[in-house]
PAPATI-932365 format. One record per atom (N, C-alpha, C): residue number from 0; residue in one letter; chain; x, y, z. Coordinates in steps of 0.2 Angstrom, whole numbers. Example, Ala and Ser with C-alpha at 12.3 -4.5 7.8 and 13.67 -1.06 7.14 Angstrom:
+-----+---+---+-------+-------+-------+
!   k ! r ! c !     u !     v !     w !
+-----+---+---+-------+-------+-------+
!   0 ! A ! A !    66 !   -28 !    39 !
!   0 ! A ! A !    62 !   -22 !    39 !
!   0 ! A ! A !    66 !   -16 !    39 !
!   1 ! S ! A !    64 !   -11 !    35 !
!   1 ! S ! A !    68 !    -5 !    36 !
!   1 ! S ! A !    64 !     0 !    39 !
+-----+---+---+-------+-------+-------+
END
This chain:
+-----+---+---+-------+-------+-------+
!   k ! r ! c !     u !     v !     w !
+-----+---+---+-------+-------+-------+
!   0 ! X ! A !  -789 !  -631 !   447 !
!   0 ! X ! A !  -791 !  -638 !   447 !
!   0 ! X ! A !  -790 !  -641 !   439 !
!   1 ! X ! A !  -788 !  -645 !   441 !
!   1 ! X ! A !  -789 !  -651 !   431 !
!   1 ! X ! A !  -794 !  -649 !   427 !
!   2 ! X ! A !  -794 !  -650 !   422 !
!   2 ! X ! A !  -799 !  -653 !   418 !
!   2 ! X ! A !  -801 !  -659 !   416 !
!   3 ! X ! A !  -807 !  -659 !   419 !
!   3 ! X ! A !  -806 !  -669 !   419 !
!   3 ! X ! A !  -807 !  -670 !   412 !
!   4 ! X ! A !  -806 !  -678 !   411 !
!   4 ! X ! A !  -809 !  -677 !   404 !
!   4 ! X ! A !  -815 !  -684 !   404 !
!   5 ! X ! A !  -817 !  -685 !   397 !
!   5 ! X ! A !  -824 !  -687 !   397 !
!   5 ! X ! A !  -820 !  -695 !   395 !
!   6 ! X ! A !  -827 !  -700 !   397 !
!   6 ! X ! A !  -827 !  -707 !   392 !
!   6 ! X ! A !  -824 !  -706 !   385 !
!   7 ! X ! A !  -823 !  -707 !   380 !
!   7 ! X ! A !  -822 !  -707 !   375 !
!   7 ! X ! A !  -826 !  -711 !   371 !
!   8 ! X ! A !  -830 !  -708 !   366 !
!   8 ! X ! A !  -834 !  -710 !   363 !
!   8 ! X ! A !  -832 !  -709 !   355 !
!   9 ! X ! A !  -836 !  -715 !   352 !
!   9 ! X ! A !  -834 !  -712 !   345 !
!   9 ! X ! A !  -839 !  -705 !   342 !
!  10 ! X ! A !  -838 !  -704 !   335 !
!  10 ! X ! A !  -839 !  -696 !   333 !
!  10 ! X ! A !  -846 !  -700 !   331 !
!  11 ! X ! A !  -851 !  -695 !   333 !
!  11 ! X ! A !  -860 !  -698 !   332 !
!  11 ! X ! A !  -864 !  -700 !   336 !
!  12 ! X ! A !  -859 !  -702 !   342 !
!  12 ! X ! A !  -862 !  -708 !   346 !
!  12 ! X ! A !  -869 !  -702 !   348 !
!  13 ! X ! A !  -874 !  -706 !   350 !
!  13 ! X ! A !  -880 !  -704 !   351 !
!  13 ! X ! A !  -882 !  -702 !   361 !
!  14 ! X ! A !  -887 !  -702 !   364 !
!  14 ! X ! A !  -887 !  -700 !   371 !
!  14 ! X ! A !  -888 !  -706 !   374 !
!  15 ! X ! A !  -890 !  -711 !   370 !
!  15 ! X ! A !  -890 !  -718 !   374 !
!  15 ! X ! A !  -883 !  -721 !   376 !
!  16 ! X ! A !  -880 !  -719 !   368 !
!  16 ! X ! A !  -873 !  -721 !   370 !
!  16 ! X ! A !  -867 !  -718 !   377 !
!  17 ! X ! A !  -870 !  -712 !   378 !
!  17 ! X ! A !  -868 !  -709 !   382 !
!  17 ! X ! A !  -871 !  -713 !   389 !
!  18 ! X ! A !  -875 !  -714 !   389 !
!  18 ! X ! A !  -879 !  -716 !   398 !
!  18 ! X ! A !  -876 !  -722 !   398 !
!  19 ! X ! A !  -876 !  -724 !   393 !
!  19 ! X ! A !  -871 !  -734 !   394 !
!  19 ! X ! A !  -864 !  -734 !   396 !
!  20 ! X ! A !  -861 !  -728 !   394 !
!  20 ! X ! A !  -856 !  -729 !   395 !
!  20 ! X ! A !  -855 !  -723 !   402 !
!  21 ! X ! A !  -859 !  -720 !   405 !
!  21 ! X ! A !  -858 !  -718 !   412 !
!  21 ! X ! A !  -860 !  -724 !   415 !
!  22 ! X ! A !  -865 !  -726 !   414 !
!  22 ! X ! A !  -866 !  -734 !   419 !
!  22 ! X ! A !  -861 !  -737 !   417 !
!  23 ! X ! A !  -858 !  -739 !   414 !
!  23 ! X ! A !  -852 !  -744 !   414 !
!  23 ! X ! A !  -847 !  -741 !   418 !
!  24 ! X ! A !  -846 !  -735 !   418 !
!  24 ! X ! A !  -840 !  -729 !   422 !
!  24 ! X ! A !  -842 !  -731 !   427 !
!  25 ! X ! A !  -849 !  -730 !   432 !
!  25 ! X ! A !  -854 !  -731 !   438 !
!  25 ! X ! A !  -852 !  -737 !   440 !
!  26 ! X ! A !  -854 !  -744 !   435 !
!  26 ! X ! A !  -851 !  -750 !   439 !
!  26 ! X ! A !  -846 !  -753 !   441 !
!  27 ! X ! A !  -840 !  -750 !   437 !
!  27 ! X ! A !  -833 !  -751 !   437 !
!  27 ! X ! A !  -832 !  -747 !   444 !
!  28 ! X ! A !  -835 !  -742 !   448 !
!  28 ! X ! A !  -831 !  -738 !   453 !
!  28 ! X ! A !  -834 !  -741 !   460 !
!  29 ! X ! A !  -839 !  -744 !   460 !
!  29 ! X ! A !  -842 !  -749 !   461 !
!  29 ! X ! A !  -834 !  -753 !   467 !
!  30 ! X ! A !  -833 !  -756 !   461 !
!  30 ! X ! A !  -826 !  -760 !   461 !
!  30 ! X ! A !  -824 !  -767 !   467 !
!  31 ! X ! A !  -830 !  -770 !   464 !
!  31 ! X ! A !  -834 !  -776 !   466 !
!  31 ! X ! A !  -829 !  -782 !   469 !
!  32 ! X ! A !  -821 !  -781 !   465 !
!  32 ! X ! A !  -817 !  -786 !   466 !
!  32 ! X ! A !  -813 !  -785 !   472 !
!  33 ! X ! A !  -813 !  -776 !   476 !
!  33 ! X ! A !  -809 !  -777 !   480 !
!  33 ! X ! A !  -815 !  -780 !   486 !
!  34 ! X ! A !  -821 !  -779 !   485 !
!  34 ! X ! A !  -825 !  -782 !   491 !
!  34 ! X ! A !  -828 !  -788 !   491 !
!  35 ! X ! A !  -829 !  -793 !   486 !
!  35 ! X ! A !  -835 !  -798 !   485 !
!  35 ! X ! A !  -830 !  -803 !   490 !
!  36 ! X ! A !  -826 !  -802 !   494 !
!  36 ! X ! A !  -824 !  -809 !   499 !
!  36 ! X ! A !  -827 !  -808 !   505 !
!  37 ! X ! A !  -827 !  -801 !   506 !
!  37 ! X ! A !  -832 !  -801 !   514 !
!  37 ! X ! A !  -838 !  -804 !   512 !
!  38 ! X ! A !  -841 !  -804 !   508 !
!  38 ! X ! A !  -849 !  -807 !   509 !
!  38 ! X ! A !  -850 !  -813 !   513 !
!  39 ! X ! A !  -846 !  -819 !   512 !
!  39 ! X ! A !  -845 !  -825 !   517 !
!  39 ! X ! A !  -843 !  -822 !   523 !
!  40 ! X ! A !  -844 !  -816 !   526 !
!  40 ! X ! A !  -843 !  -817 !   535 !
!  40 ! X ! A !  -849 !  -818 !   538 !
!  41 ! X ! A !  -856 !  -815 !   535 !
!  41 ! X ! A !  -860 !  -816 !   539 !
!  41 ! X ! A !  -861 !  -824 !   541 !
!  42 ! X ! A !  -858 !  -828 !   538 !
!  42 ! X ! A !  -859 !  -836 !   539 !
!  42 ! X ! A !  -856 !  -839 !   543 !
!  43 ! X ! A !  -852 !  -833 !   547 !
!  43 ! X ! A !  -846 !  -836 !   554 !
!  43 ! X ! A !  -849 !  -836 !   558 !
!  44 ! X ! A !  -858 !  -834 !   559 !
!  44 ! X ! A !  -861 !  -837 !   563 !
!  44 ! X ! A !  -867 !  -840 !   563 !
!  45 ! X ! A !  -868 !  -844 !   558 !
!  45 ! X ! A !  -871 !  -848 !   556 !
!  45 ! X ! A !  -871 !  -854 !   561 !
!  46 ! X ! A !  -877 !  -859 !   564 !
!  46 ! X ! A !  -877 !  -862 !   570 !
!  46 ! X ! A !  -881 !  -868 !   566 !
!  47 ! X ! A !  -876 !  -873 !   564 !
!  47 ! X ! A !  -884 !  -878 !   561 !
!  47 ! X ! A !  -888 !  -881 !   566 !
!  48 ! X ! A !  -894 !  -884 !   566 !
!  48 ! X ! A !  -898 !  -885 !   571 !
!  48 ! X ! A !  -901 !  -881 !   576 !
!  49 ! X ! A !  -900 !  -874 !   574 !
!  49 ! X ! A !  -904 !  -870 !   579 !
!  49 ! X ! A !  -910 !  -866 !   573 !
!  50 ! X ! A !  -912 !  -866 !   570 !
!  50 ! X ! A !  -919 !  -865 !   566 !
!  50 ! X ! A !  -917 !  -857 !   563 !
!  51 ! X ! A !  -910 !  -859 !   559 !
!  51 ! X ! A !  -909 !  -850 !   557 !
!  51 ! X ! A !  -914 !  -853 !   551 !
!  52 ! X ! A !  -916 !  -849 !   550 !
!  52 ! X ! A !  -920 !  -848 !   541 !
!  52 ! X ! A !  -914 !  -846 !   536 !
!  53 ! X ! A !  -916 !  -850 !   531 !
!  53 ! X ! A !  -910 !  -847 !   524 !
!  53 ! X ! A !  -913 !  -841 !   522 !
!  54 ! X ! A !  -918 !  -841 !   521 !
!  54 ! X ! A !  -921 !  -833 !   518 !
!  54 ! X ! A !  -918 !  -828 !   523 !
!  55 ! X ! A !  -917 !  -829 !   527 !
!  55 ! X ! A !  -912 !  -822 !   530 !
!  55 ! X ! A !  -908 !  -822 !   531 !
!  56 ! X ! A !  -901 !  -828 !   530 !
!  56 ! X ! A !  -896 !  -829 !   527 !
!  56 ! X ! A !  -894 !  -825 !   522 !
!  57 ! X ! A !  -900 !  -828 !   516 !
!  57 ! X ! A !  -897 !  -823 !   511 !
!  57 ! X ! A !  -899 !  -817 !   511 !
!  58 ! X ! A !  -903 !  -813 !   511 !
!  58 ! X ! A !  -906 !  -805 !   514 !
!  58 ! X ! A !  -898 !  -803 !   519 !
!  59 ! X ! A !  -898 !  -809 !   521 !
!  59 ! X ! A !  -890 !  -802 !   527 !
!  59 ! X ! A !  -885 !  -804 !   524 !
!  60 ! X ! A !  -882 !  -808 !   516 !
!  60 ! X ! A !  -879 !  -808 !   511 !
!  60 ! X ! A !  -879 !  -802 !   508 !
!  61 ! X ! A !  -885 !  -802 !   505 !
!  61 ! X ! A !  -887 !  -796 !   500 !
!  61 ! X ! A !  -888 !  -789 !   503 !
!  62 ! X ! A !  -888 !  -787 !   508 !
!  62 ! X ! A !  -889 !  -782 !   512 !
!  62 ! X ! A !  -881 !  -780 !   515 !
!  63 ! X ! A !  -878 !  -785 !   512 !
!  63 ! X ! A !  -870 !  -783 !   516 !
!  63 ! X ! A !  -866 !  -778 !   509 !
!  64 ! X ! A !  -868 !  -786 !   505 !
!  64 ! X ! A !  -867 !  -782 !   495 !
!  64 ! X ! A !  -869 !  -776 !   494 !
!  65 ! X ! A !  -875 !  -773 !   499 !
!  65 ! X ! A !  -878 !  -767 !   495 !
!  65 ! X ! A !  -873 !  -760 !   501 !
!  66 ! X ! A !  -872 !  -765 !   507 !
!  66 ! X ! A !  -868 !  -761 !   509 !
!  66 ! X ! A !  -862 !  -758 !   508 !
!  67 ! X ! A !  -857 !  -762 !   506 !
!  67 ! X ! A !  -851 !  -763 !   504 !
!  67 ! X ! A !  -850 !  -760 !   497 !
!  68 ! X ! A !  -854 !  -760 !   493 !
!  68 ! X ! A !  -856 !  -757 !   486 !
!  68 ! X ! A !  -856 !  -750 !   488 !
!  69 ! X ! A !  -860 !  -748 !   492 !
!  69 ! X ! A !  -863 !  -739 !   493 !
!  69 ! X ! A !  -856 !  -738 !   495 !
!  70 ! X ! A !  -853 !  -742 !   501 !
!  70 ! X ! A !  -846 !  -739 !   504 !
!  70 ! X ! A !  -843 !  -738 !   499 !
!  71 ! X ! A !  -840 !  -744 !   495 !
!  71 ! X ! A !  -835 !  -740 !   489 !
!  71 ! X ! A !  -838 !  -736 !   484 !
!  72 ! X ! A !  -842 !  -737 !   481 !
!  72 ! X ! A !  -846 !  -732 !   476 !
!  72 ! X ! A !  -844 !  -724 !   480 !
!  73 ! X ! A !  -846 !  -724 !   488 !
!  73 ! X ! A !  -846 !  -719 !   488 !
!  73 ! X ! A !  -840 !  -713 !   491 !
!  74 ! X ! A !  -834 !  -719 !   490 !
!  74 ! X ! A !  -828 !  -717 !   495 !
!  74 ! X ! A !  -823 !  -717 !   486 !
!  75 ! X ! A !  -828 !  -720 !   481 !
!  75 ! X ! A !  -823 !  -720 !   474 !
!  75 ! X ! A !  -826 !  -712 !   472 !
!  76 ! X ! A !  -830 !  -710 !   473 !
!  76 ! X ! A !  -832 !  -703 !   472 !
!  76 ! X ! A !  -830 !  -696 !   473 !
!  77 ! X ! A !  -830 !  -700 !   480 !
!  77 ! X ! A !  -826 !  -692 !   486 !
!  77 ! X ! A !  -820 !  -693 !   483 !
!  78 ! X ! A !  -815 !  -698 !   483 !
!  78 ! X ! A !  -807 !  -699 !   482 !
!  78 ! X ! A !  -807 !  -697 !   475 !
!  79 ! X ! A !  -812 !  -694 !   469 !
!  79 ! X ! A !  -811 !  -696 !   461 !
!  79 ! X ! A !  -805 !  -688 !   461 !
!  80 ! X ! A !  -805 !  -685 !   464 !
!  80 ! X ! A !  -801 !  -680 !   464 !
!  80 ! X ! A !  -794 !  -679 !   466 !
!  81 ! X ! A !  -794 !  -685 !   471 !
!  81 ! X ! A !  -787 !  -683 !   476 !
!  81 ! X ! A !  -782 !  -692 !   472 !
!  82 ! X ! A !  -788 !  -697 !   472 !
!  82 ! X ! A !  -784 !  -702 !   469 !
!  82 ! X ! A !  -777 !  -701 !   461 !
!  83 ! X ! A !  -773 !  -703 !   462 !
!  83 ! X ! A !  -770 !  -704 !   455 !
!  83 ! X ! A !  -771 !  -709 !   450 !
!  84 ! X ! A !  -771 !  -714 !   454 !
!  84 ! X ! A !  -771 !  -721 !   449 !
!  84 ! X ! A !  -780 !  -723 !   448 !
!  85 ! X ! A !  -780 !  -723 !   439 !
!  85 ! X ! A !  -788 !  -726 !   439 !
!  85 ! X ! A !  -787 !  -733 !   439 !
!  86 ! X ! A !  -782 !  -737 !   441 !
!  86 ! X ! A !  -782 !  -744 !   444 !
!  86 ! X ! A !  -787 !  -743 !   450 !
!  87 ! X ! A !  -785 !  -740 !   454 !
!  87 ! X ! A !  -787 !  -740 !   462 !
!  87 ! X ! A !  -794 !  -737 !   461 !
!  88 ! X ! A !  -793 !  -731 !   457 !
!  88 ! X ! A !  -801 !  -727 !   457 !
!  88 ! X ! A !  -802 !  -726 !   449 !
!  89 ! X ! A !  -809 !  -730 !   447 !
!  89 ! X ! A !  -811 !  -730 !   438 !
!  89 ! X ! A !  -811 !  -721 !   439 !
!  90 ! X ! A !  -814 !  -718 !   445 !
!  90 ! X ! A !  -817 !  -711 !   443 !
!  90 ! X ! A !  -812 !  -706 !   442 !
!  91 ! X ! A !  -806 !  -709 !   444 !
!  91 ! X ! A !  -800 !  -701 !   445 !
!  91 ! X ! A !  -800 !  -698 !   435 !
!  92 ! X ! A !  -802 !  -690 !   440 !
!  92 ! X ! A !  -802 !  -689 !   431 !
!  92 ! X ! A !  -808 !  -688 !   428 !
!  93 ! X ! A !  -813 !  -692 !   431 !
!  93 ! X ! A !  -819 !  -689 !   427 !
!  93 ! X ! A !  -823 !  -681 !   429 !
!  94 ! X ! A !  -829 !  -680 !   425 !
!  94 ! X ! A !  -831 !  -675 !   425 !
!  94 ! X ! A !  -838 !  -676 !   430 !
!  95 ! X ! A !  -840 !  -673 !   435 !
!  95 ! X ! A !  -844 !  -673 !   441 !
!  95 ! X ! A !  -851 !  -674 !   439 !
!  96 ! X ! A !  -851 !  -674 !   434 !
!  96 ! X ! A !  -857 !  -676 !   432 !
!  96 ! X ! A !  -859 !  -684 !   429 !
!  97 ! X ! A !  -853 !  -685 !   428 !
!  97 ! X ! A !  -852 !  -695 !   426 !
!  97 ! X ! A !  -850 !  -698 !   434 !
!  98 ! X ! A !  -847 !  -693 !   439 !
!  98 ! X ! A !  -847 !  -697 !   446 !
!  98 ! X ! A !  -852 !  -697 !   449 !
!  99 ! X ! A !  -859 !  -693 !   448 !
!  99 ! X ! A !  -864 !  -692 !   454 !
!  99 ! X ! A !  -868 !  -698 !   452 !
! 100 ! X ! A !  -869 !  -702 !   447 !
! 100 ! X ! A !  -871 !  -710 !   447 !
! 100 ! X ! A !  -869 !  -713 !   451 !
! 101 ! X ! A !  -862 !  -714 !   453 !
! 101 ! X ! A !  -860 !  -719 !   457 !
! 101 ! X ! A !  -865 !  -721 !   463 !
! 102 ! X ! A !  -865 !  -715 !   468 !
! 102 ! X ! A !  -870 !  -716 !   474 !
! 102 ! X ! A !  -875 !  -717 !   472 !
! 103 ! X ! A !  -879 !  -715 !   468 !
! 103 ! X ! A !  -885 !  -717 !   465 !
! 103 ! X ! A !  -887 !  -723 !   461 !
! 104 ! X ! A !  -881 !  -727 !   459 !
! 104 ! X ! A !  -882 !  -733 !   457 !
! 104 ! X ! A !  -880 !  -741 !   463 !
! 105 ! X ! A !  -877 !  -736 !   468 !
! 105 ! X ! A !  -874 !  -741 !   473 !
! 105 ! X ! A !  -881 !  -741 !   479 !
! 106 ! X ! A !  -887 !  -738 !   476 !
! 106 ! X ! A !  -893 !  -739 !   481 !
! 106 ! X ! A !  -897 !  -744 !   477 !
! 107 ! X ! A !  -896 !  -746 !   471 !
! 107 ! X ! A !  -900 !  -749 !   468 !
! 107 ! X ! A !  -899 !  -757 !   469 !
+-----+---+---+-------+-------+-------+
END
């Protein structure tokens, strides 16, 4: 197997500077741009005049985001191995200890 390699950090950096830049690693795999256009489907059923409430509009907005978030988060994790291009996946290449955030930030 490879050896992955790490963030790049300058010489000194401290342990916060390490966790900002796994979270940054975390959010990018994420990878919000291939999915933020589904969110507007739940609205293909939308019925005006029939008494939908907005507030659960947006909760099955937000509940779609968290889905679609975990999906790739968690499908950018499983693939950080087999993928080649860190276009497609931020994780190809890192060390399993910088990808086990992903899942775990795609619940929050």
């Amino acid at each position: 197997m490879l050896k992955a390699p790490t963030v790049p950090m300058p010489a000194g950096a401290d342990a916060r500077s390490r966790v900002a830049a796994d979270l940054r690693l975390a959010v990018a795999a994420l990878r919000w741009r291939q999915w933020w256009y589904f969110l507007p489907l739940p609205l293909a059923g939308w019925r005006p005049g029939v008494g939908q409430d907005l507030a659960a509009w947006v909760m099955a907005l937000a509940s779609g985001a968290g889905v679609l978030a975990f999906a790739y988060g968690l499908n950018a994790w499983a693939d950080r191995h087999g993928d080649l291009d860190r276009r497609k996946n931020p994780l190809v290449g890192t060390q399993t200890s910088t990808a086990r955030l992903v899942p775990l930030l795609a619940l929050v």
